[in-house]
C-alpha positions as a Python dict, from the first residue, in 0.01 Angstrom:
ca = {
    (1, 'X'): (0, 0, 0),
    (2, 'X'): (222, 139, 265),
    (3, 'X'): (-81, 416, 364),
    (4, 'X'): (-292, 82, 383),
    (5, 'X'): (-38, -60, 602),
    (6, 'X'): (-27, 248, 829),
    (7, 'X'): (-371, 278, 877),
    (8, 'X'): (-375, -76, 970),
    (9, 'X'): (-138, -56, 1233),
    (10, 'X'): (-228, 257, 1409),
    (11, 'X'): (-604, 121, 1437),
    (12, 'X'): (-435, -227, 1597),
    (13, 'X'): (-270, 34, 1829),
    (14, 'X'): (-561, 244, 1854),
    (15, 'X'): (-758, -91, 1956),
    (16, 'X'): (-502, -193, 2215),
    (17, 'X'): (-506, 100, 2388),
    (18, 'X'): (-909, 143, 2374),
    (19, 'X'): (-892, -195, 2540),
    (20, 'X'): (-615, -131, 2793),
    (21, 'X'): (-806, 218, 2913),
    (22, 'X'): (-1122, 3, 2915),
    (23, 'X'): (-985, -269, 3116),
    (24, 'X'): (-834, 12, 3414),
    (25, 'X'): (-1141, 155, 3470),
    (26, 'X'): (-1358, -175, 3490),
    (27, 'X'): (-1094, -267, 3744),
    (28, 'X'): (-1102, 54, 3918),
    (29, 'X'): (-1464, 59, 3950),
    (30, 'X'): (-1495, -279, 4053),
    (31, 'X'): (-1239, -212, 4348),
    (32, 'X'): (-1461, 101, 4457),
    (33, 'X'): (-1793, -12, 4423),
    (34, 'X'): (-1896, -147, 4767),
    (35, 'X'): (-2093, -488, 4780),
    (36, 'X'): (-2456, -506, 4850),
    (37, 'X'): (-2582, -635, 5266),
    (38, 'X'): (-2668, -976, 5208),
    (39, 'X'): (-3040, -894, 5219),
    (40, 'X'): (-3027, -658, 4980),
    (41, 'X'): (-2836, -865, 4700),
    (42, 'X'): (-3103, -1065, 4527),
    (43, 'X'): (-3259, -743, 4429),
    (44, 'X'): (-2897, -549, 4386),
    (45, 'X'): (-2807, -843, 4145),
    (46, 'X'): (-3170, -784, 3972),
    (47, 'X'): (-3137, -451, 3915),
    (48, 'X'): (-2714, -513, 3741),
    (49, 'X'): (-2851, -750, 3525),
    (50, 'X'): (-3151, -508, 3439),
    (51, 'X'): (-2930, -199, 3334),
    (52, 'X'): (-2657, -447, 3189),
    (53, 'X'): (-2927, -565, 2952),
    (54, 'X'): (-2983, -195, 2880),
    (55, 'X'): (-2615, -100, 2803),
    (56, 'X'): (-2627, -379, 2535),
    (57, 'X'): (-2972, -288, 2392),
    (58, 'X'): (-2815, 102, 2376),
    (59, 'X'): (-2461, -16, 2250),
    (60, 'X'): (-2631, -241, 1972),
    (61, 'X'): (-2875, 37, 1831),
    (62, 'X'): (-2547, 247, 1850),
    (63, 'X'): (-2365, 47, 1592),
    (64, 'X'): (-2397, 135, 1230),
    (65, 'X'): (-2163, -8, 907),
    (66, 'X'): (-1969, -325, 929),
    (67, 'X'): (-2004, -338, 1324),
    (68, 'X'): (-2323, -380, 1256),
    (69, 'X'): (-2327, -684, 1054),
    (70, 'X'): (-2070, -864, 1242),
    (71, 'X'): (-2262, -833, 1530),
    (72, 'X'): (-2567, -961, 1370),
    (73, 'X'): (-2367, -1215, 1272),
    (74, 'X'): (-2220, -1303, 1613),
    (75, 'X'): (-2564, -1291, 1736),
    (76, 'X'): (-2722, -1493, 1461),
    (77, 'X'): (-2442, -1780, 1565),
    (78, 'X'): (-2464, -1783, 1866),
    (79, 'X'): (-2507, -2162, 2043),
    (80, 'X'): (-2784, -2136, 2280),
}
């Protein structure tokens, strides 16, 4: 029981710090990517949504075991 509890609590910490190292570089890149000229946004914004679509099609087929189902579940809840 106190393995159990271990492994609990270094995935929790594992988790956190996934999260944290996830969270500085989204807010470093954000800081360094430069913005679109205005006449080029429309299509800039086009082509984000485009490959954003693409990172969740890839991340989804990359998911096997329990993620798996609880994102199918997620998805099969979800309030549109």
């Amino acid at each position: 029981m106190d393995q159990v509890r271990c492994n609990q609590f270094r995935l929790m910490r594992m988790n956190q710090a996934l999260f944290a190292f996830v969270d500085a570089l989204t807010k470093t890149f954000l800081t360094c990517v430069l913005e679109p000229a205005a006449d080029a946004k429309a299509q800039a914004v086009a082509r984000t949504k485009e490959r954003y679509n693409q990172l969740l099609k890839s991340a989804g087929r990359a998911m096997v075991g329990e993620a798996k189902f609880a994102l199918e579940d997620l998805v099969a809840n979800v309030d549109v």
